[in-house]
py3Dmol code that shows the C-alpha trace and the ligand (Angstrom):
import py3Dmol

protein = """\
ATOM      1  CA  UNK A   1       0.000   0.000   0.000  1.00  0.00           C
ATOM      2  CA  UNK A   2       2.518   2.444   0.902  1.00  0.00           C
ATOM      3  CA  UNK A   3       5.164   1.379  -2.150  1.00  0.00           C
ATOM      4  CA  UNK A   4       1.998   2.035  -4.064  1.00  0.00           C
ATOM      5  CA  UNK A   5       1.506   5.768  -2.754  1.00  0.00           C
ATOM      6  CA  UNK A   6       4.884   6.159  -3.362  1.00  0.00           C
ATOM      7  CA  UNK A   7       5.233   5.600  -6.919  1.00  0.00           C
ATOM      8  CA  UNK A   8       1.668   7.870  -7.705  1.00  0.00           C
ATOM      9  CA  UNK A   9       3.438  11.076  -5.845  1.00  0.00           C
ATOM     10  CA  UNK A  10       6.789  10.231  -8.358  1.00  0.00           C
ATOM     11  CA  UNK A  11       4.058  10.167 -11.332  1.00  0.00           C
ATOM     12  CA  UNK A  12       2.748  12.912  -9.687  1.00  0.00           C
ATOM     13  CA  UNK A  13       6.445  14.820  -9.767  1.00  0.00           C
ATOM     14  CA  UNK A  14       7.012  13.926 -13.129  1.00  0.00           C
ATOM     15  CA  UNK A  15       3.598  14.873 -14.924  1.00  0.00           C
ATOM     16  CA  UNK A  16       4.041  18.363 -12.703  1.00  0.00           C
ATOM     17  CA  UNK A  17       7.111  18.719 -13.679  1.00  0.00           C
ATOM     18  CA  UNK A  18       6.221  18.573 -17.027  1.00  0.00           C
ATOM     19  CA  UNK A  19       3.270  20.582 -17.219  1.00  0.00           C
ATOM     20  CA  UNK A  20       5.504  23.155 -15.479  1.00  0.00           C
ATOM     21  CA  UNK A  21       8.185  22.636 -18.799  1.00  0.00           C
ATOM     22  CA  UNK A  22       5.646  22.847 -20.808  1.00  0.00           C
ATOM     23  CA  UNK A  23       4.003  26.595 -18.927  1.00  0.00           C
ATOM     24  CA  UNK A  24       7.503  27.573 -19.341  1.00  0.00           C
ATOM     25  CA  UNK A  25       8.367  27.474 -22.910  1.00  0.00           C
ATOM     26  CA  UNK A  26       5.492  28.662 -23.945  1.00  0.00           C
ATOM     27  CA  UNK A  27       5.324  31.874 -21.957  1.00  0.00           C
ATOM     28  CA  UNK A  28       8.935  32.329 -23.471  1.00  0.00           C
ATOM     29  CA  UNK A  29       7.157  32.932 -26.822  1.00  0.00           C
ATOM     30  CA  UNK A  30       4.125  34.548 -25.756  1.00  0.00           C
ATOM     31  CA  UNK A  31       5.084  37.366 -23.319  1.00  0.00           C
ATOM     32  CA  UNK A  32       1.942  39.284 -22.512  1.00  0.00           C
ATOM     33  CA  UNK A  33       2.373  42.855 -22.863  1.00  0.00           C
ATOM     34  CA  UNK A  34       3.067  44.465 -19.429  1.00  0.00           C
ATOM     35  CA  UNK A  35       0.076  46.627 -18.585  1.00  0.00           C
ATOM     36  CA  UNK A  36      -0.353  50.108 -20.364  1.00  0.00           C
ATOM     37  CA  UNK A  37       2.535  49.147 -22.316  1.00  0.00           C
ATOM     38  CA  UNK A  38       1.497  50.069 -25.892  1.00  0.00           C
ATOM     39  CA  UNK A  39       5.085  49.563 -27.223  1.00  0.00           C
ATOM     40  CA  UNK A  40       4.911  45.664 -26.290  1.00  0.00           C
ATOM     41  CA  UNK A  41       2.735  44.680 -29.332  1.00  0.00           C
ATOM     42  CA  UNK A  42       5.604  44.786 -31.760  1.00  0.00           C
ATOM     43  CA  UNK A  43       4.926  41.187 -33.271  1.00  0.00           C
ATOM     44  CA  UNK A  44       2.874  41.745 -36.007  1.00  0.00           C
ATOM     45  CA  UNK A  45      -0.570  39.740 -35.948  1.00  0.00           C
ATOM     46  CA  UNK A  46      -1.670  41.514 -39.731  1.00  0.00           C
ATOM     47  CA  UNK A  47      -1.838  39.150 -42.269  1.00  0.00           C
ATOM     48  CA  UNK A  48       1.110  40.555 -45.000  1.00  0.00           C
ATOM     49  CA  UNK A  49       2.602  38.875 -48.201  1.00  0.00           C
ATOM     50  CA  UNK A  50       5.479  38.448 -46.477  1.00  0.00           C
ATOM     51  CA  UNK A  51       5.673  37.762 -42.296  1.00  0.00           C
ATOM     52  CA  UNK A  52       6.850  41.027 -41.040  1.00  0.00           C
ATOM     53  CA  UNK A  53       6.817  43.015 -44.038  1.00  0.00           C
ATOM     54  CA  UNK A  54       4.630  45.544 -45.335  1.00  0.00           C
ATOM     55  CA  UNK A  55       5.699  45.626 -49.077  1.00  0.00           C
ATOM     56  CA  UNK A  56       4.582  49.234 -50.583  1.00  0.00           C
ATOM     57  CA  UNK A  57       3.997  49.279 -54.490  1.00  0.00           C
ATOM     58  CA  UNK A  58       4.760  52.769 -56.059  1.00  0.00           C
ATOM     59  CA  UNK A  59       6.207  54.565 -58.848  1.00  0.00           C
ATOM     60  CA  UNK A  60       8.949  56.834 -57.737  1.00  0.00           C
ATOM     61  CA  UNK A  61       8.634  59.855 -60.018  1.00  0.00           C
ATOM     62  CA  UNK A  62       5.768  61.720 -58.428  1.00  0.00           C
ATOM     63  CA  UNK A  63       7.735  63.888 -56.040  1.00  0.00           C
ATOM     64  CA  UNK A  64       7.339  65.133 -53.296  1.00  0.00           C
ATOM     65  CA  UNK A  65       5.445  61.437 -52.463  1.00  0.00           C
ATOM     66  CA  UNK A  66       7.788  59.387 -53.894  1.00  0.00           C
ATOM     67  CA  UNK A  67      10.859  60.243 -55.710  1.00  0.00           C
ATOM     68  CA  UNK A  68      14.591  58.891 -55.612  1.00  0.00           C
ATOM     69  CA  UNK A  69      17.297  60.623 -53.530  1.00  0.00           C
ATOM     70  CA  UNK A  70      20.874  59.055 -53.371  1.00  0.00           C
ATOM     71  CA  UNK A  71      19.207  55.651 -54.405  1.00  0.00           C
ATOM     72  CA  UNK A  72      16.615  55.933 -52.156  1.00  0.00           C
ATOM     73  CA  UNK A  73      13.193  56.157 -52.446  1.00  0.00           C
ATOM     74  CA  UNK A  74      12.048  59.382 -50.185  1.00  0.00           C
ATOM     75  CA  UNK A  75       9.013  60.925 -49.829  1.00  0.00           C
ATOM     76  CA  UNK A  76       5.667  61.562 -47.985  1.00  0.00           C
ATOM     77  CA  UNK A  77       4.400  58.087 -49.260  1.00  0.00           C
ATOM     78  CA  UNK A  78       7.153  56.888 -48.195  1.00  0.00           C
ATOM     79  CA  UNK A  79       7.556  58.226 -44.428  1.00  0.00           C
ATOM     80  CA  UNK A  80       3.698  57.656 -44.173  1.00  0.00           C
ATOM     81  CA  UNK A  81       4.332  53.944 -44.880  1.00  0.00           C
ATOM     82  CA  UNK A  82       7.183  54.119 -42.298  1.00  0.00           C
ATOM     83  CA  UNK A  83       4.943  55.335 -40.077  1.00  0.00           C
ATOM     84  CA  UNK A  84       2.251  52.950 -40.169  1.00  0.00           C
ATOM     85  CA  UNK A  85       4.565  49.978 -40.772  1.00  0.00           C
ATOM     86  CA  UNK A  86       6.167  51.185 -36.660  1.00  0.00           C
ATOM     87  CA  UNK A  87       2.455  50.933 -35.765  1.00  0.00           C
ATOM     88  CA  UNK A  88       1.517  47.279 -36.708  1.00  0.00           C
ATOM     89  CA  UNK A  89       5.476  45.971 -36.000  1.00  0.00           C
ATOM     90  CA  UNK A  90       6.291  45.297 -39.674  1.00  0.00           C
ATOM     91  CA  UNK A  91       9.255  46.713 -41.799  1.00  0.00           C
ATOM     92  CA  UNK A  92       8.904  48.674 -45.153  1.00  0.00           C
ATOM     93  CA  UNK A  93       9.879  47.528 -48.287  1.00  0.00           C
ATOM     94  CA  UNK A  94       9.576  50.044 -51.336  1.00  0.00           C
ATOM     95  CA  UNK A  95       8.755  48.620 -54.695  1.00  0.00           C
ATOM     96  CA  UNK A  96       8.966  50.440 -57.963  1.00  0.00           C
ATOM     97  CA  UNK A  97       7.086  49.880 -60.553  1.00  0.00           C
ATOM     98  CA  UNK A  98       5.076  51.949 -63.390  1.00  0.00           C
ATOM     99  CA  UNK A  99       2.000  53.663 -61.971  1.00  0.00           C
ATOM    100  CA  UNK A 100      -0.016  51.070 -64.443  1.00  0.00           C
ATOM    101  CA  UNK A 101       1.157  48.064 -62.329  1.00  0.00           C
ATOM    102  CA  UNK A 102       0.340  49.379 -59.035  1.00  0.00           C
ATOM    103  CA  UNK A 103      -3.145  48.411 -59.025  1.00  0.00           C
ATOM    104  CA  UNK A 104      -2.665  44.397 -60.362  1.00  0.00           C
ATOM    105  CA  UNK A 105       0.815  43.877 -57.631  1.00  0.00           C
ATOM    106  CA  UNK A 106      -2.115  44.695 -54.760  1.00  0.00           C
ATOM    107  CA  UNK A 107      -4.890  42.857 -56.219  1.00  0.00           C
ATOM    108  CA  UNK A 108      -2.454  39.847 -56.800  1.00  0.00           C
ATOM    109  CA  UNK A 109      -1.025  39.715 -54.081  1.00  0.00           C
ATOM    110  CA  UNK A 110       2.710  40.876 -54.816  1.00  0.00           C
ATOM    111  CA  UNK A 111       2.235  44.121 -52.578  1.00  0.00           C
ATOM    112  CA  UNK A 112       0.223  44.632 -49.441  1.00  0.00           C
ATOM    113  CA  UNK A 113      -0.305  48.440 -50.439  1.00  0.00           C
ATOM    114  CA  UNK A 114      -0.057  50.828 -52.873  1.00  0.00           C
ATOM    115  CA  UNK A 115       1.374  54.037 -52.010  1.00  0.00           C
ATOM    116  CA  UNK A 116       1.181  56.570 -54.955  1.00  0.00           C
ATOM    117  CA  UNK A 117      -0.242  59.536 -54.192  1.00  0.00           C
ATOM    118  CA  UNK A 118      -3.073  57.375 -56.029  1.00  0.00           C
ATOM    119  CA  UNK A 119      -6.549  58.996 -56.409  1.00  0.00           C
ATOM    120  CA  UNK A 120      -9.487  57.493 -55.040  1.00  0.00           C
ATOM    121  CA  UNK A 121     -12.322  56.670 -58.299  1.00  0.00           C
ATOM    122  CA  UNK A 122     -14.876  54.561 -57.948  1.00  0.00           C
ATOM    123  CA  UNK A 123     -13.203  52.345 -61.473  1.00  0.00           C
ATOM    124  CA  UNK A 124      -9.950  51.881 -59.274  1.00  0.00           C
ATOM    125  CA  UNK A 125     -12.420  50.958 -56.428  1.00  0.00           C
ATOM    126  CA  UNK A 126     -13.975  47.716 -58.265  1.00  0.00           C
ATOM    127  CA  UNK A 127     -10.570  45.832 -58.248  1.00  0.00           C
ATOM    128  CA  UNK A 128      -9.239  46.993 -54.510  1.00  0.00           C
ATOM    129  CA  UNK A 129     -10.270  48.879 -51.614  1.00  0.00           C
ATOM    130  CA  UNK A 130      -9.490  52.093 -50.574  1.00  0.00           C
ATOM    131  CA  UNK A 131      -7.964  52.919 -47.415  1.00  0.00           C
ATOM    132  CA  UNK A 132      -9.236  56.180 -45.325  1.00  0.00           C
ATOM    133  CA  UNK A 133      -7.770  59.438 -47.176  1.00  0.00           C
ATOM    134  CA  UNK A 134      -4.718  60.921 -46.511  1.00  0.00           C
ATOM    135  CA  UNK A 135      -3.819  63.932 -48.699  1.00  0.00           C
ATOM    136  CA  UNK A 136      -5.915  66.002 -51.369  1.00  0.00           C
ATOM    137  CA  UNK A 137      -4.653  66.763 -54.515  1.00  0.00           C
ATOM    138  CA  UNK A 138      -5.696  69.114 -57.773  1.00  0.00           C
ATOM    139  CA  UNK A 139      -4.829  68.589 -61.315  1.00  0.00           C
ATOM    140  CA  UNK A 140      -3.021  71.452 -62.818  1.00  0.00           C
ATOM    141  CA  UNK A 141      -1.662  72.426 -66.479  1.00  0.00           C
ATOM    142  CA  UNK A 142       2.384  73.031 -67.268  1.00  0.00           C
ATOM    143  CA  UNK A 143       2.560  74.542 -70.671  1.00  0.00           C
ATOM    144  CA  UNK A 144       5.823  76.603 -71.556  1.00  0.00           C
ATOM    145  CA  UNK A 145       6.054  80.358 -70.281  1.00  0.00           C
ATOM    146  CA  UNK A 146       6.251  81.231 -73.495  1.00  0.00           C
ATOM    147  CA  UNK A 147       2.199  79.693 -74.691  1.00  0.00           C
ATOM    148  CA  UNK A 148      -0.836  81.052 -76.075  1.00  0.00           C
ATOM    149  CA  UNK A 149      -2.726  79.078 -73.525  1.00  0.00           C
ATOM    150  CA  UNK A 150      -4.283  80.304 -70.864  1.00  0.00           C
ATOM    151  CA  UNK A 151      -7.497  78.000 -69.944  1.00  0.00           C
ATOM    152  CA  UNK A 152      -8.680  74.697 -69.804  1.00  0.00           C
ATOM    153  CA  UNK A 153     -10.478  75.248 -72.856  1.00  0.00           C
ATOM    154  CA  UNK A 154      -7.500  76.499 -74.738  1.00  0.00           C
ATOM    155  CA  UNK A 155      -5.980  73.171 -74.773  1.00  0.00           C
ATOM    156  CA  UNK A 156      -8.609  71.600 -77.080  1.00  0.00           C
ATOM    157  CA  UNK A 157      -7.377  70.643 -80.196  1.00  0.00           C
ATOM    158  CA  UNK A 158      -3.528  70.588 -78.785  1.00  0.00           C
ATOM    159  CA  UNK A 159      -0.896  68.135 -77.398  1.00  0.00           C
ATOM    160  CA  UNK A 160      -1.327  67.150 -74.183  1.00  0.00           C
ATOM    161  CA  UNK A 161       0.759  64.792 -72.517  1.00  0.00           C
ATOM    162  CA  UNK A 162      -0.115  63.122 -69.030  1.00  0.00           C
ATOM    163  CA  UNK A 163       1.512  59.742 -67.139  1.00  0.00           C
ATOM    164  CA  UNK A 164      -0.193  57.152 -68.315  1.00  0.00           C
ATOM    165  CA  UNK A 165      -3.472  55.411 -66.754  1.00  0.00           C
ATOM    166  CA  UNK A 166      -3.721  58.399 -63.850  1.00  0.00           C
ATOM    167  CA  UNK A 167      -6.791  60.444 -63.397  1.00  0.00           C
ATOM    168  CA  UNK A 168      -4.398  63.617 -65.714  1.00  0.00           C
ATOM    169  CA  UNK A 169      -4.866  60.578 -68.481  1.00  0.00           C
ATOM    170  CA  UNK A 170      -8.096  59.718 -67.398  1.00  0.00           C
ATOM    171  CA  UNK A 171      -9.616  62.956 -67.735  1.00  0.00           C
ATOM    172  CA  UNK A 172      -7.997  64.303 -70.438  1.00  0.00           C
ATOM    173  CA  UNK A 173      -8.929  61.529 -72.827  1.00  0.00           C
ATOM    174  CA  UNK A 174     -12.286  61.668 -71.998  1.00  0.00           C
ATOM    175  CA  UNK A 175     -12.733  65.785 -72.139  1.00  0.00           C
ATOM    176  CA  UNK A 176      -9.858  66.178 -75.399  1.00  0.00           C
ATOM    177  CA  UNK A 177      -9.957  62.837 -77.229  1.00  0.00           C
ATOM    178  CA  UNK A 178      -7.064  59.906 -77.357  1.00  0.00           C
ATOM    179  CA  UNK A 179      -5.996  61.088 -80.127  1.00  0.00           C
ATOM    180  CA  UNK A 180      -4.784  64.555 -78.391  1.00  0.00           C
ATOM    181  CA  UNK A 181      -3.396  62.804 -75.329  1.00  0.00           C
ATOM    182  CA  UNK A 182       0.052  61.762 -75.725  1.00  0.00           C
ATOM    183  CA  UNK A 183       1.025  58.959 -72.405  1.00  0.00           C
ATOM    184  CA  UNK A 184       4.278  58.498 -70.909  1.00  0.00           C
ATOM    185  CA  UNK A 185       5.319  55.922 -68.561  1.00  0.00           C
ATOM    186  CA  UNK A 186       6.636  58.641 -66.357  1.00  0.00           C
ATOM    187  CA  UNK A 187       5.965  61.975 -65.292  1.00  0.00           C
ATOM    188  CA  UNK A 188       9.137  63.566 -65.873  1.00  0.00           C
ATOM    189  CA  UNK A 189       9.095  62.191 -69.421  1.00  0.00           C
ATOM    190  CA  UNK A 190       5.728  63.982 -70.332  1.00  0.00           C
ATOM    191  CA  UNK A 191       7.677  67.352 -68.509  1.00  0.00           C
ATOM    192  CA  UNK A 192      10.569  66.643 -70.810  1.00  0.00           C
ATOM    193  CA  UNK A 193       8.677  66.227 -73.574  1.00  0.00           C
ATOM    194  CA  UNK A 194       6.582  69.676 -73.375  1.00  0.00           C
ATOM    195  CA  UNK A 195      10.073  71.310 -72.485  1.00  0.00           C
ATOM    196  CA  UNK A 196      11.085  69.671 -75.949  1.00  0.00           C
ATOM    197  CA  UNK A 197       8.642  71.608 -77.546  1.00  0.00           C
ATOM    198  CA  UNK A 198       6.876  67.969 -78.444  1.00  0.00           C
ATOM    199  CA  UNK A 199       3.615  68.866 -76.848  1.00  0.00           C
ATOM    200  CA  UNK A 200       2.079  71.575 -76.035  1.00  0.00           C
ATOM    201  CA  UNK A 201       0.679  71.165 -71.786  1.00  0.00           C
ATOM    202  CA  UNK A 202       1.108  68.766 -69.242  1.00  0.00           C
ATOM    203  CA  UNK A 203      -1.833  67.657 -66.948  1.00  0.00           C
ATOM    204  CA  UNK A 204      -0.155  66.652 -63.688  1.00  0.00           C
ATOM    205  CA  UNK A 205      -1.017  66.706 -59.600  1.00  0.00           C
ATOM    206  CA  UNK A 206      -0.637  69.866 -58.392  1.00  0.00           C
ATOM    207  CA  UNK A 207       2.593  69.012 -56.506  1.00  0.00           C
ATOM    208  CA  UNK A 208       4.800  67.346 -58.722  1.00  0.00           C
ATOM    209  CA  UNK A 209       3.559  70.038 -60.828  1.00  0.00           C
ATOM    210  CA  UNK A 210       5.290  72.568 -59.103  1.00  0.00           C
ATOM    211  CA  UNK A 211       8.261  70.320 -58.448  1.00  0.00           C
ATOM    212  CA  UNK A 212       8.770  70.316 -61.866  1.00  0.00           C
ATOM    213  CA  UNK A 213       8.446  73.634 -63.076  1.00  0.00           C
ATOM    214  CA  UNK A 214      10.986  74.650 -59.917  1.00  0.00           C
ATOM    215  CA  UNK A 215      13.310  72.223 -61.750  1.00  0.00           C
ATOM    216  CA  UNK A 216      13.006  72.957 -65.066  1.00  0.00           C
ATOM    217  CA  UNK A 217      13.624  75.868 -67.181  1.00  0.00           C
ATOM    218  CA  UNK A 218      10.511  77.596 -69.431  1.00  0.00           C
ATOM    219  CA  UNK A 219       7.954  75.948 -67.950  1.00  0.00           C
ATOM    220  CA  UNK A 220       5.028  77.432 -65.816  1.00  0.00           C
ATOM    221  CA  UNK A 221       1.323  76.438 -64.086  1.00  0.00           C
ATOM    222  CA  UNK A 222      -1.685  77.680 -65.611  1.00  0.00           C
ATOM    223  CA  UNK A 223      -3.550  79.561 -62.892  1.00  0.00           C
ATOM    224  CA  UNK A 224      -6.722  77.614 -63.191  1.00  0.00           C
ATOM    225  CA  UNK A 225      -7.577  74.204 -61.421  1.00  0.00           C
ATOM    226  CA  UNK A 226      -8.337  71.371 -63.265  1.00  0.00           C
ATOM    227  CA  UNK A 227      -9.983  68.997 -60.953  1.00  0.00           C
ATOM    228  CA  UNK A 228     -10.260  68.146 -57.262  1.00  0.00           C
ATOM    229  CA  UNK A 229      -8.820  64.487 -56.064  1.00  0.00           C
ATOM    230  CA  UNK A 230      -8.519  62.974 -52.912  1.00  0.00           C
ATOM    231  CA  UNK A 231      -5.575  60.657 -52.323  1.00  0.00           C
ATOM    232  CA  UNK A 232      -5.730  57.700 -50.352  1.00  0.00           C
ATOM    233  CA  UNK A 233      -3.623  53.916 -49.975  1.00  0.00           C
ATOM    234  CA  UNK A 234      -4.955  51.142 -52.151  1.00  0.00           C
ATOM    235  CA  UNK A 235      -5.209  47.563 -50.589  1.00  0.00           C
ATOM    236  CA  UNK A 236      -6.293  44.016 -51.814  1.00  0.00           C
ATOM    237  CA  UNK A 237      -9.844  43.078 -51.377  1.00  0.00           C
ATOM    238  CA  UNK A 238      -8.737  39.858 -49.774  1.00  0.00           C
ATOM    239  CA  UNK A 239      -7.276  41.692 -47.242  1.00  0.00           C
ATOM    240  CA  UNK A 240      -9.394  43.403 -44.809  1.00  0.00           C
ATOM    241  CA  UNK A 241      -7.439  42.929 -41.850  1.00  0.00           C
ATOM    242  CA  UNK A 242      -4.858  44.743 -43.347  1.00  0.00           C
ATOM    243  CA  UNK A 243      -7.284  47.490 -44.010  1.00  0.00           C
ATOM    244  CA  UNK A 244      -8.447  47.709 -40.685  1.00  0.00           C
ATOM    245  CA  UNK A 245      -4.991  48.090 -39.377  1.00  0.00           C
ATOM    246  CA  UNK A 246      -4.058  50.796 -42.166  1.00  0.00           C
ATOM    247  CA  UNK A 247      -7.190  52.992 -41.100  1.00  0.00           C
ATOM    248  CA  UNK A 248      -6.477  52.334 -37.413  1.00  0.00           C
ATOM    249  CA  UNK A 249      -2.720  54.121 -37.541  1.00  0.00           C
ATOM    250  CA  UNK A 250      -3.829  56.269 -39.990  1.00  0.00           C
ATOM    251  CA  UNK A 251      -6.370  57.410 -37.702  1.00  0.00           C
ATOM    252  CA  UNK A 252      -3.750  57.778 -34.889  1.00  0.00           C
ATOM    253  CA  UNK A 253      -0.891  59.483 -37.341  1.00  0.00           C
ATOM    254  CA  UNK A 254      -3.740  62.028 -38.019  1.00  0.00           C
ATOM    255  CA  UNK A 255      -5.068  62.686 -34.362  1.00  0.00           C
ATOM    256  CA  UNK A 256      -1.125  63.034 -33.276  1.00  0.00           C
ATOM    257  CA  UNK A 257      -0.286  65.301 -35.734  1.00  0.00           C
ATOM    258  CA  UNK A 258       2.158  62.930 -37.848  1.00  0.00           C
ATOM    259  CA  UNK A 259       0.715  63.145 -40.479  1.00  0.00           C
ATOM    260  CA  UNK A 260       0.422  66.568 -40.820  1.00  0.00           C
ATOM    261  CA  UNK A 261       4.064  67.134 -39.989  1.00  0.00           C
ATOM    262  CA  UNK A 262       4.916  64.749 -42.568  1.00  0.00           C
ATOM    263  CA  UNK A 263       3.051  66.664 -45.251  1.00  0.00           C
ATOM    264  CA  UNK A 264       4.428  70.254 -44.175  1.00  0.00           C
ATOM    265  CA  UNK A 265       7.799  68.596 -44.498  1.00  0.00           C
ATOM    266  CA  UNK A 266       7.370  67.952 -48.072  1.00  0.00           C
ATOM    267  CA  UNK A 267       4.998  70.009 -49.428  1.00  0.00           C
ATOM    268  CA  UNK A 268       5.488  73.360 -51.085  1.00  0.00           C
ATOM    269  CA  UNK A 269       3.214  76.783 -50.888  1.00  0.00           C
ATOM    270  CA  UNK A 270       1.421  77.341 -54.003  1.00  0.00           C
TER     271      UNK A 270
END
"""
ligand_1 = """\
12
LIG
N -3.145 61.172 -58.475
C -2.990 60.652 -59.773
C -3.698 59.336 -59.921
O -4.026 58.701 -58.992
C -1.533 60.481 -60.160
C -0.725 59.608 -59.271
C 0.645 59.280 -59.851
N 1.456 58.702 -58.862
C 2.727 58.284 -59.020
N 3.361 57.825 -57.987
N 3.316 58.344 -60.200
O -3.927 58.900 -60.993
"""
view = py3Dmol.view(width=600, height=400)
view.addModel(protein, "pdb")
view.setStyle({"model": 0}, {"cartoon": {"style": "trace"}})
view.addModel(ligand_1, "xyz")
view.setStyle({"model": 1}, {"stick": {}})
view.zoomTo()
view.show()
């Protein structure tokens, strides 16, 4: 009877023992975040393409959102990614790709979000969702300092060159015909081009508008807006976690004053 008892506390030892092992490791892993400790959250429970990452598709000639410096892609896009990325514990990683491609790499799952100082439509809208807005932006006209235009409706009948597939292209087609819009993969090309005396205007945002014209020589803004846009990140459909999370920090950049700080870093008086 006693030898008995004996060997059921040893059992007894050992399963505890275990159990205890077992408690152990897994609190190793699974640290709960110390009370009113906000910081502690830093592994990422978002869904992403890739574990830890949040991989931003953009096309780096739209400055001042995205635009190379010493190899680098720099810009509000990119510090606004930055800054949600610290918020849900993942890392950035900048893609570049032509605006065209932006909207497929989300959809199919290459890129968690597009970052592009990309206009919300209700067309983009049918292939991926929209997060909350960030920015505003207004389409303006470049033409040389030297033109005859002077209005929107000047430019009928004349060369207008826009980056292909954004609301500049979108727009102008439809108002001035395809056969008057002339599309380059790039922004700067369609501002090279006009400089070149190739075309005759230019129908860019507002900002990279005036980025331009401070860069290059001849070229000014018409004093007349073309149309109101509202800029905002574009995520897949398949991913509303991800969504949720983007339009929680968002929310939080905005209330602390990040992102307005970000944009007055970057942005320049009119
Ligand atoms: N806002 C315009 C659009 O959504 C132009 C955006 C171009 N962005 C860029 N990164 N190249 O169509």
């Amino acid at each position: 009877m006693k030898f008995k008892k004996v060997i059921t506390l040893a059992m007894a030892a050992v399963l505890g023992a275990a159990l205890l092992t077992g408690c152990g490791s897994s609190n190793d892993t699974q640290e709960a975040p110390a009370e009113g400790d906000t910081t502690a959250a830093v592994e990422s429970t978002v869904p992403t393409v890739t574990e830890g990452k949040l991989i931003m598709a953009t096309n780096a000639y739209f400055p001042p959102y995205e635009y190379y410096e010493n190899n680098e892609i720099v810009g509000i896009d990119a510090e606004i990614a930055g800054a949600i990325a610290d918020k849900l514990g993942l890392e950035v990683e900048i893609q570049d790709m032509e605006f065209d491609s932006i909207i497929t790499a989300v959809a199919t799952g290459k890129a968690d979000i597009g970052l592009a100082g990309m206009t919300v439509t209700p067309e983009r809208a049918k292939n991926i969702n929209f997060s909350d807005t960030y920015a505003t932006g207004i389409q303006s006209v470049i033409v040389t300092e030297d033109s005859d235009i002077q209005s929107i409706d000047d430019l009928a009948g004349k060369k207008i060159g826009v980056q292909l597939s954004t609301t500049g292209d979108i727009k102008a087609s439809e108002q001035f015909g395809e056969e008057n819009v002339e599309k380059f993969n790039k922004g700067n090309d369609a501002v090279m081009a006009l400089s070149q005396g190739k075309i005759d205007a230019v129908i860019i945002d507002n900002q990279p508008a005036l980025s331009y014209v401070a860069s290059t020589a001849g070229l000014k803004i018409l004093d007349t807006q073309y149309a109101e846009e509202e800029y905002a990140a574009c995520i897949s459909k398949d991913n509303d976690a991800l969504l949720e999370a983007v339009n929680g920090a968002l929310a939080e950049l905005k209330e602390d004053g990040t992102i307005q700080s970000i944009l007055d870093k970057y942005i320049v008086a009119e």
